[in-house]
C-alpha positions as CSV (number, residue, x, y, z in Angstrom):
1,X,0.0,0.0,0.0
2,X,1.6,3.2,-1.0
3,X,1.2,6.4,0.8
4,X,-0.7,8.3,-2.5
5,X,-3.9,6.0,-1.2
6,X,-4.0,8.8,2.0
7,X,-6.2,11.3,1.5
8,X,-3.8,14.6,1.9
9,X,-6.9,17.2,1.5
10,X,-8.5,14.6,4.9
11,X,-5.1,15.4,6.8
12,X,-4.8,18.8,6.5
13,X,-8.2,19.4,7.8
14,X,-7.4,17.0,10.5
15,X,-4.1,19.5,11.6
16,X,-6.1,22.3,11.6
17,X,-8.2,21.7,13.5
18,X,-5.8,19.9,16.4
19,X,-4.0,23.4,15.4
20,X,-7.3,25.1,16.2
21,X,-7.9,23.3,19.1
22,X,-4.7,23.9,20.8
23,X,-4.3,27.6,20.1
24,X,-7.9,27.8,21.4
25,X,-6.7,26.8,24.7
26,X,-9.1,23.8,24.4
27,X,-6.6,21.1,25.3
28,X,-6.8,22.2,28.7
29,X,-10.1,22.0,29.3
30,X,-10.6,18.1,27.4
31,X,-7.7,17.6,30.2
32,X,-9.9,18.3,32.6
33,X,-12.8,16.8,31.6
34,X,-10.8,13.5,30.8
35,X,-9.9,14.0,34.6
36,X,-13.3,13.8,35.8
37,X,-14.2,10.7,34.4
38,X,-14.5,8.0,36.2
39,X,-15.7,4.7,36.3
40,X,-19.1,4.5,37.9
41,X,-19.9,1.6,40.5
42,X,-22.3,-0.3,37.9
43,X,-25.6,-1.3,40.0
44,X,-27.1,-4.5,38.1
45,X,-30.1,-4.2,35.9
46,X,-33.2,-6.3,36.9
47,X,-36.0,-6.8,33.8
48,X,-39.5,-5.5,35.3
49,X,-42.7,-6.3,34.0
50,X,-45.7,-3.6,34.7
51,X,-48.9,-2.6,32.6
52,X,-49.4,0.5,30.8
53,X,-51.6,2.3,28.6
54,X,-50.5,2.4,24.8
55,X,-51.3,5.9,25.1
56,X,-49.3,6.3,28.4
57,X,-46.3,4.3,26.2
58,X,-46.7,6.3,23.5
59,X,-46.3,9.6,25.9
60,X,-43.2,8.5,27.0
61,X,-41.8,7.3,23.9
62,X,-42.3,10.4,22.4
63,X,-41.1,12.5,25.6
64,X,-37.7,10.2,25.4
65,X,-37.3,11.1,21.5
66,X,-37.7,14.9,22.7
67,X,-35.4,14.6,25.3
68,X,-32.4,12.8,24.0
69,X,-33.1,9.4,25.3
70,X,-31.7,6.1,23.5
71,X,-34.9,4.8,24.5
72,X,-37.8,4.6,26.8
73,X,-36.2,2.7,29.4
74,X,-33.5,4.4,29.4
75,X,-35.6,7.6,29.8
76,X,-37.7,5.8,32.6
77,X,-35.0,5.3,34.4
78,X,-34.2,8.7,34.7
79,X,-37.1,9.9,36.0
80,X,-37.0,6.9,39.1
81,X,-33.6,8.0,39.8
82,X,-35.0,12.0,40.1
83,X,-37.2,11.1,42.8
């Protein structure tokens, strides 16, 4: 495989914008946020089985879509854990 397969227009875009990135001060604050990451104790899942509405499901699939859930669990979820 020769280098010409690389796509040069791809790479210089890609160095600007680390360029950009680290004039813009912005490698100090991915630094921090890498900091604060951590690995979360993972509390095991247990499948539930209740009864619901379709139109109650439909309200909260639609109210997951809205609010940036992967799903309707996941969005339930949410809401036990705000109580």
């Amino acid at each position: 495989m020769s280098l010409d397969t690389f796509n040069q227009k791809k790479d210089e875009e890609m160095r600007e914008s680390y360029e950009t990135t680290l004039k813009d001060g912005k490698k100090d604050n991915a630094a921090a946020f890498l900091k604060n990451i951590s690995r979360k104790e993972v509390e095991r899942k247990r499948s539930v089985t209740f009864s619901i509405t379709e139109s109650q499901l439909n309200k909260m699939d639609k109210a997951a879509r809205q609010n940036g859930f992967k799903n309707r669990s996941e969005f339930l979820s949410s809401i036990i854990d705000a109580i």
